[in-house]
Legacy VTK file of the C-alpha trace (Angstrom):
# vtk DataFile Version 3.0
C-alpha trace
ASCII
DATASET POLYDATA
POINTS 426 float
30.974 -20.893 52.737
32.330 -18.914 49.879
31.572 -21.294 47.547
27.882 -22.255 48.098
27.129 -18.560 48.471
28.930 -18.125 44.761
26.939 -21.361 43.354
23.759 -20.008 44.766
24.424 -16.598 43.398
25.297 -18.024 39.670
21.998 -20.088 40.123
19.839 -17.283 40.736
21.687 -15.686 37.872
20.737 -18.483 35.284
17.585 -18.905 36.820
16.918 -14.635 36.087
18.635 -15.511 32.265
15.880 -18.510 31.973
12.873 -16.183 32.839
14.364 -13.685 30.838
14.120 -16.169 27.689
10.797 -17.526 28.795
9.479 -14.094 29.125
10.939 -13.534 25.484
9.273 -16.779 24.129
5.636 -15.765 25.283
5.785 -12.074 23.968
7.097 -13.568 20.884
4.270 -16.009 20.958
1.795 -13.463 21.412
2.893 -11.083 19.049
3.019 -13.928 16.451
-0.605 -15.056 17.335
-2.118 -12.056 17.408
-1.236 -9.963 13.972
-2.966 -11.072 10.896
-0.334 -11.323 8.305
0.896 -14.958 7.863
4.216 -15.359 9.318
6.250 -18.704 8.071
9.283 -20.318 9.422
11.206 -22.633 6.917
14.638 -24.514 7.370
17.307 -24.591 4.724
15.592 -28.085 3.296
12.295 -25.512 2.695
10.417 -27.557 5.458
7.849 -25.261 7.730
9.166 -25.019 11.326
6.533 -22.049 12.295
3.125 -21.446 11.045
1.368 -18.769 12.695
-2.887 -18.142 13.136
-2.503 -15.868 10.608
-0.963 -18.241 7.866
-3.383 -20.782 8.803
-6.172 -18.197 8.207
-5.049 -17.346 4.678
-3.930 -20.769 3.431
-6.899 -22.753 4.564
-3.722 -25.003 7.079
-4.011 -25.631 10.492
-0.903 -24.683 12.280
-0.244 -28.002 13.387
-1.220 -29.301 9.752
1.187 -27.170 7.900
4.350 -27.700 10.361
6.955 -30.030 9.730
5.231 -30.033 5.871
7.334 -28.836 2.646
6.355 -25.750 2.355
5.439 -26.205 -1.693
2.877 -28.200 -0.638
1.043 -25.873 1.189
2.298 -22.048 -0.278
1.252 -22.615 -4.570
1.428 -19.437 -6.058
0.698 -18.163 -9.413
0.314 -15.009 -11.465
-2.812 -13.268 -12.609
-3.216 -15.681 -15.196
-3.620 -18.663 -13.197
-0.001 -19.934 -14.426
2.200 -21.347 -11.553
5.051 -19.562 -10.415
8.451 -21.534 -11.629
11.576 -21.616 -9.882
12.907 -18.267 -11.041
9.760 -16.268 -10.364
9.244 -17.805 -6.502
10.656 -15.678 -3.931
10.834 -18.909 -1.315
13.080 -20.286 -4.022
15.146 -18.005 -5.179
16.242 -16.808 -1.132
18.163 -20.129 -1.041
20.227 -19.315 -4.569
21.097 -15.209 -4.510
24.321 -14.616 -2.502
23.520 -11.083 -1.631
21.577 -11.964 1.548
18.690 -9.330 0.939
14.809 -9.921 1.241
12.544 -10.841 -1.877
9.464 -9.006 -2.087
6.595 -9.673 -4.404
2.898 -7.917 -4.597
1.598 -9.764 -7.710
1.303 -12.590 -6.552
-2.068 -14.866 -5.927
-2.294 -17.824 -3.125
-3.920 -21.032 -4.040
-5.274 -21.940 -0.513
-6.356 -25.657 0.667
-9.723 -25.162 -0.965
-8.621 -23.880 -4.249
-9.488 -20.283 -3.617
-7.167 -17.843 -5.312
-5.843 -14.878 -3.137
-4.443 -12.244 -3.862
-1.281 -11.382 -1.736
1.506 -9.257 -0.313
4.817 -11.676 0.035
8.416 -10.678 1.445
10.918 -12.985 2.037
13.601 -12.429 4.603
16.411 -14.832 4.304
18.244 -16.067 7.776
22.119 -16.011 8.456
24.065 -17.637 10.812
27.316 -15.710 12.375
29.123 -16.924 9.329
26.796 -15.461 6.823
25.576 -19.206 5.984
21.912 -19.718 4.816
19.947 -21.530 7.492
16.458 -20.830 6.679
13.858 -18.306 5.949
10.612 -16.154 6.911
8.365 -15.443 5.117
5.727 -12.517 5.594
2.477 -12.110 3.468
-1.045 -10.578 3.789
-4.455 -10.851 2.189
-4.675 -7.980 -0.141
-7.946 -8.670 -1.524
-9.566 -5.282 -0.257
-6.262 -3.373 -1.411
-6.644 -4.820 -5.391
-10.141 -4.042 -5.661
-9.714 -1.008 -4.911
-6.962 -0.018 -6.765
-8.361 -1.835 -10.024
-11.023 0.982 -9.400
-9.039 3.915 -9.237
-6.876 2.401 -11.936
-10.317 2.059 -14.354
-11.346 5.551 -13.460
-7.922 6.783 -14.402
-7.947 5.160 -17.629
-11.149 5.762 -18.344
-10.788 9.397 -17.619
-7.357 9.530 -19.570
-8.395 7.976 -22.865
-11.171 10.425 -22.980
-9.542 13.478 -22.073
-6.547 13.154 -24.196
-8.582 13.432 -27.359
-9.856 17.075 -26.846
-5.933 18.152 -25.668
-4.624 16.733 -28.923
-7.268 18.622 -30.898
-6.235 21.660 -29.024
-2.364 20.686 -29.076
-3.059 20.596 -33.403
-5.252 24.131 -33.583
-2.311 25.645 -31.501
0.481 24.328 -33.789
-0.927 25.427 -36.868
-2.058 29.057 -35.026
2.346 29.058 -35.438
2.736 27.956 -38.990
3.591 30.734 -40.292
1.858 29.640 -43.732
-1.168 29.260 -42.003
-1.848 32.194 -39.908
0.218 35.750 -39.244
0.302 36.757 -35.719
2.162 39.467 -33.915
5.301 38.670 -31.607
3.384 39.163 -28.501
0.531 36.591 -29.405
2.925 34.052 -30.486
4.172 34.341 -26.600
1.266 33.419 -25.708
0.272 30.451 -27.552
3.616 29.123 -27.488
3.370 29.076 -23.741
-0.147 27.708 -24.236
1.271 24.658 -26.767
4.038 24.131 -24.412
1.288 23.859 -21.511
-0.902 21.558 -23.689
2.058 19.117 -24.907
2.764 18.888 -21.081
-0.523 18.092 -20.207
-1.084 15.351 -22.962
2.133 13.659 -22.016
0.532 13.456 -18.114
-2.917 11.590 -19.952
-0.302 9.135 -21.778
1.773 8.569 -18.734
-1.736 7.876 -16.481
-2.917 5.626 -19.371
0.106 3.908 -19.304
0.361 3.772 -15.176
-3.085 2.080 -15.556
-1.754 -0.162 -17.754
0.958 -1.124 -16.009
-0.723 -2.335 -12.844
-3.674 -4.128 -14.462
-1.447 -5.896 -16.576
-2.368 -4.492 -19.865
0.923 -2.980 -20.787
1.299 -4.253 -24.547
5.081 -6.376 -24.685
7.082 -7.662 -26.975
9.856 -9.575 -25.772
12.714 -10.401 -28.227
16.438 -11.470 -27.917
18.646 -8.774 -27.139
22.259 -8.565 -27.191
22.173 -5.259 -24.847
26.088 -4.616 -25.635
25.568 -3.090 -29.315
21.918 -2.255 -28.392
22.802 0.275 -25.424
25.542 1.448 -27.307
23.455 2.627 -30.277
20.895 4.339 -27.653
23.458 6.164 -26.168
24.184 7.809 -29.242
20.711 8.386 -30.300
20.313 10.107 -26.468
23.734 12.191 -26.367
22.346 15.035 -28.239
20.216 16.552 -25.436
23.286 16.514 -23.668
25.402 18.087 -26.091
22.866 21.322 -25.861
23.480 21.661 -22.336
27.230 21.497 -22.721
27.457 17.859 -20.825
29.727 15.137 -21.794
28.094 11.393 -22.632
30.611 8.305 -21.494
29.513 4.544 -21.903
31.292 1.868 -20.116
30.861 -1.737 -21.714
31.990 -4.622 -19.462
34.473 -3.073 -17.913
36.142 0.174 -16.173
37.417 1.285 -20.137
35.446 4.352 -21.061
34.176 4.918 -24.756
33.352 8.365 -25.363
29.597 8.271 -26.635
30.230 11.160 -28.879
33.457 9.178 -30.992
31.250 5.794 -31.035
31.229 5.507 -34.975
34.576 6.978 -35.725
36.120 3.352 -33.401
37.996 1.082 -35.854
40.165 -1.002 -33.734
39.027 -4.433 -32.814
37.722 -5.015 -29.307
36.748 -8.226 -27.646
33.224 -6.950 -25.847
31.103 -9.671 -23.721
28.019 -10.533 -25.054
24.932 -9.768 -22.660
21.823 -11.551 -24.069
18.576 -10.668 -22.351
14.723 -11.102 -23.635
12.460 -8.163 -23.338
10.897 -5.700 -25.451
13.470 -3.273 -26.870
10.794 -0.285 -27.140
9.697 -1.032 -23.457
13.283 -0.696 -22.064
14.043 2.294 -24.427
11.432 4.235 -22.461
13.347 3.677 -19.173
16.500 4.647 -20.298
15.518 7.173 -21.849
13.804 8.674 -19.401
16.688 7.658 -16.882
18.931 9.924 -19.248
16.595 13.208 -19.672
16.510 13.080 -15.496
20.025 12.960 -15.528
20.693 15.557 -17.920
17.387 17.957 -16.324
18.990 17.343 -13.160
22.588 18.505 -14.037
23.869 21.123 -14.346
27.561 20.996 -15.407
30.031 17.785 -15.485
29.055 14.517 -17.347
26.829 11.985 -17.633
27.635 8.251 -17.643
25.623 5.040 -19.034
27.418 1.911 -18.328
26.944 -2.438 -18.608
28.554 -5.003 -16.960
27.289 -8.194 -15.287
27.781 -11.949 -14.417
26.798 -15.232 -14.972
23.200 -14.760 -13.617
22.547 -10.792 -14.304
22.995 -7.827 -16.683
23.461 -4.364 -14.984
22.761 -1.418 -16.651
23.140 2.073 -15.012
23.033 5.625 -15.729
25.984 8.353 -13.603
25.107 12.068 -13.361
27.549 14.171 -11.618
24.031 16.049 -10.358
22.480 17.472 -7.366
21.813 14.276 -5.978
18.749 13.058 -4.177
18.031 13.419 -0.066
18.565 10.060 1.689
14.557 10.960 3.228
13.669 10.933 -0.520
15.556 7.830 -1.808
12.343 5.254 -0.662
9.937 7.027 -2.513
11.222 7.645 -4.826
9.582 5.077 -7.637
6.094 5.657 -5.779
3.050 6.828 -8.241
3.642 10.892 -8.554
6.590 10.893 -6.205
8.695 14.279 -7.016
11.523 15.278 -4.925
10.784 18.773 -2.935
13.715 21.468 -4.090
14.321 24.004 -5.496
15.730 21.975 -8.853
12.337 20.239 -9.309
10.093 22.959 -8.660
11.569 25.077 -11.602
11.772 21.315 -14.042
8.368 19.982 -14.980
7.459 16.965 -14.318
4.513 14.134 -14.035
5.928 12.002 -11.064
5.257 8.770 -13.205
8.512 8.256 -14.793
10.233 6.424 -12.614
7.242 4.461 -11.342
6.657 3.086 -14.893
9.922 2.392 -15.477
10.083 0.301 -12.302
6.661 -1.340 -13.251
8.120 -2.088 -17.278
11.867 -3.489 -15.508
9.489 -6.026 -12.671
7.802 -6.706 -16.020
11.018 -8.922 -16.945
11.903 -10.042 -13.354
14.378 -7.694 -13.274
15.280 -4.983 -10.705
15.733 -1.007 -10.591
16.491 1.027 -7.661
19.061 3.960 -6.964
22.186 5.419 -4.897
22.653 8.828 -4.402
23.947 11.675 -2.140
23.292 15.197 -1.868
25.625 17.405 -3.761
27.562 13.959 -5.871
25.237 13.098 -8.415
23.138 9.975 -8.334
23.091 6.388 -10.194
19.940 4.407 -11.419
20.938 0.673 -11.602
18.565 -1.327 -13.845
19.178 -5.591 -13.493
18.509 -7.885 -15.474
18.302 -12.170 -15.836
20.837 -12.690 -17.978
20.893 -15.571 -20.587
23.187 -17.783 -21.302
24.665 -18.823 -24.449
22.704 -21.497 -25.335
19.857 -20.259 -24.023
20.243 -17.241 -26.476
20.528 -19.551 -29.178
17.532 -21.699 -28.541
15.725 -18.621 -27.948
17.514 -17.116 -31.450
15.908 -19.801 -32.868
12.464 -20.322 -31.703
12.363 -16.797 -33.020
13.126 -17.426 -36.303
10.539 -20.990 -36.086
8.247 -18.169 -35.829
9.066 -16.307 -38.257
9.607 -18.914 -40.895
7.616 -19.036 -43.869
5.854 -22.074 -45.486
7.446 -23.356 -48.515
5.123 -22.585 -51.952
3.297 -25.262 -53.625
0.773 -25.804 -56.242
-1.936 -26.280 -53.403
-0.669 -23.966 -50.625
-0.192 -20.059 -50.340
2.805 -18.662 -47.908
1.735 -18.463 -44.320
3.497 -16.711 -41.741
3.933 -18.820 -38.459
LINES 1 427
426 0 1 2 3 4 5 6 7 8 9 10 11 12 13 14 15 16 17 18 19 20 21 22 23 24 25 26 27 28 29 30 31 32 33 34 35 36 37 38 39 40 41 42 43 44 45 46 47 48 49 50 51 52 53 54 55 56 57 58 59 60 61 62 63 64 65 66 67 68 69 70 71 72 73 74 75 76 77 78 79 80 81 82 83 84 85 86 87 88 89 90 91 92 93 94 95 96 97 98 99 100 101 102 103 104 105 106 107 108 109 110 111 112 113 114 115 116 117 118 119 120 121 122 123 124 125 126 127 128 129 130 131 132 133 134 135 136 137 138 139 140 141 142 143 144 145 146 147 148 149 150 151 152 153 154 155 156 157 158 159 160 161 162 163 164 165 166 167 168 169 170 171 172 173 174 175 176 177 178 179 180 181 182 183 184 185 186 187 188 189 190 191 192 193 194 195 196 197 198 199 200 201 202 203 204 205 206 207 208 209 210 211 212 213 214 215 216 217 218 219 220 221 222 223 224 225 226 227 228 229 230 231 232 233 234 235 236 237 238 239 240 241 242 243 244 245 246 247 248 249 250 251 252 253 254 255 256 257 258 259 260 261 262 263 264 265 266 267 268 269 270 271 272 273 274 275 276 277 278 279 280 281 282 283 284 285 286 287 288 289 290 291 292 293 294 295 296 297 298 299 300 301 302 303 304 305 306 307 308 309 310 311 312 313 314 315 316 317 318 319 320 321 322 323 324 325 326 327 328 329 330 331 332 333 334 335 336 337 338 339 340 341 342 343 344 345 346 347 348 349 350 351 352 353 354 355 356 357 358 359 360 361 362 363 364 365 366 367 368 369 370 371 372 373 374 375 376 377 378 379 380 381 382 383 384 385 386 387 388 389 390 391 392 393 394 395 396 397 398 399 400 401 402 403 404 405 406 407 408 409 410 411 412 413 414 415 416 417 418 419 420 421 422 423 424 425
């Protein structure tokens, strides 16, 4: 009697367990129906598994169409100049090769549905993990953002529009001021040349926020001028550190670089080293004035932001990557702020950056110039420790910096003179 009463009792158990899982299965099934994103199930061999209303919606594929499918045949993207996405720009192909098991996100990317139609759209890429940490497929998550574009392309015309204009008049004001100071120009008393010194500080200020909106604008639309060269970014980091120290050196803060490894060169002694050092070489191509601007900026936030100890700028890497980052022994930033913290005019709420000016752009064109290069900048921080901006890089290999040291100089080349033929440049 025991017995059947303890078999009937484990089946109503698993038959509870089964309704729990069908129960599961139909909210899951609802919830996947009903929201308007495109949701997309692929294996490890990048076939479709799930294809939900939504995805069909966007792409143009029926559900049962798209299933069992590669997914390159039915997800084409490709940039804002109609070029197709290659194997190191696709998120759905590059979830399958990183090793660090975190989602891909892209918002520049366009859609080329069934019909031919280019959309515009919103893509992140989860990857999944078994219970040993092994790659067994992926979802993928994007939206029509059409509406979103438009309207931003607006705003983004108005603010350039409005920038280019204005900054004219605030340079002609930022000049009149400046030579209202020379003192071979103009005499003034001590209490006037308060004033407009507070005045030519204000205008400088507000000139650099024009720039920084024109350049914003520039940045999303795609209209942000590069010029993409080889770059060892060993010897070129370590000359901008000690172009950057000096602003340091005012404020009574030490300048360290780190090249490839936990060895510390003193940024202030770089010139006076004589002994022979075998560095690794960390090619990357990108434009060298483009990534001096983050830096650079990376650095005066450090050094605004600290008040006594040191600040750190440091390389390293592997096979497939170039890290740079920048160490200030700081305030640090609240974990609340962290998220937002490359957002348009994002600014931390303290009492540090109430007293520090600031535009709130920095950082957010720094993060657009860095996706410019399919590279990658984010931060860590805590309150009270000081904070570190990480900036990576693709890195290139050997040969690829020579065949790209040499289609360079191709380029650069210039026709041999002859008695029917004037130099041209390539």
């Amino acid at each position: 009697m025991l017995g059947i009463g303890h078999r009937k009792q484990s089946g109503a158990v698993q038959g509870k367990l089964e309704d729990s899982l069908q129960d599961e299965r139909q909210t899951s099934s609802i919830i996947l129906n009903a929201i308007e994103d495109g949701v997309m199930l692929i294996d490890s061999h990048g076939v479709i598994q799930l294809f939900n209303p939504g995805a069909a919606n966007i792409t143009g594929w029926p559900s049962s169409e798209a299933k069992k499918l590669d997914y390159r045949s039915v997800i084409k993207l490709v940039n804002e100049k109609n070029e197709a996405y290659t194997e190191e720009q696709d998120p759905l192909q590059k979830i399958f090769k990183q090793a660090s098991g975190e989602p891909l996100r892209d918002n520049q990317a366009f859609l080329i549905t069934r019909s031919g139609k280019q959309v515009p759209i919103s893509l992140s890429v989860s990857p999944l993990l078994n219970q040993n940490r092994a790659l067994t497929g992926a979802v993928a998550v994007f939206r029509d953002v059409t509406q979103e574009r438009t309207e931003e392309k607006q705003r983004s015309d108005f603010i350039s529009t409005a920038s280019h204009e204005m900054r004219t008049p605030v340079a002609a004001i930022e000049g009149y001021l400046a030579l209202a100071l020379n003192d071979k120009v103009s005499t003034i008393d001590t209490r006037a040349r308060e004033y407009l010194e507070k005045a030519h500080e204000s205008t400088q200020h507000l000139g650099k926020l024009f720039q920084d909106l024109l350049t914003s604008a520039k940045a999303e639309d795609g209209r942000l001028i590069s010029h993409p060269i080889l770059i060892e970014m060993g010897s070129y980091l370590e000359k901008l550190v000690n172009d950057l120290r000096f602003s340091a050196d005012k404020k009574g803060l030490s300048v360290e670089f780190n090249l490839g490894s936990a060895d510390t060169i003193d940024a202030t002694a770089i010139s006076m080293i004589n002994q022979k050092v075998i560095m690794p070489l960390y090619f990357v191509s990108i434009d060298p004035d483009r990534l001096r601007e983050v830096v650079t900026n990376l650095f005066d936030n450090a050094v605004k932001y600290t008040e006594q100890g040191k600040i750190t700028i440091g390389i390293t890497g592997d096979n497939q990557v170039v890290q740079i980052y920048v160490r200030d022994t700081g305030v640090g930033i609240p974990a609340e702020d962290i998220p937002h913290l490359f957002q348009k005019f994002y600014r931390v709420d303290n009492s540090a950056t109430r007293t520090i000016g600031g535009t709130g752009l920095g950082l957010y064109i720094g993060r657009k110039i860095i996706e410019l290069y399919q590279g990658r900048i984010w931060v860590e921080s805590e309150q009270g420790k000081g904070s570190t901006f990480y900036i990576n890089l693709p890195r290139l290999t050997t040969e690829q910096a020579d065949s790209e040291r040499a289609r360079e100089a191709s380029q650069t080349a210039i026709n041999p003179i002859n008695s029917l033929t004037t130099p041209v440049l390539q």
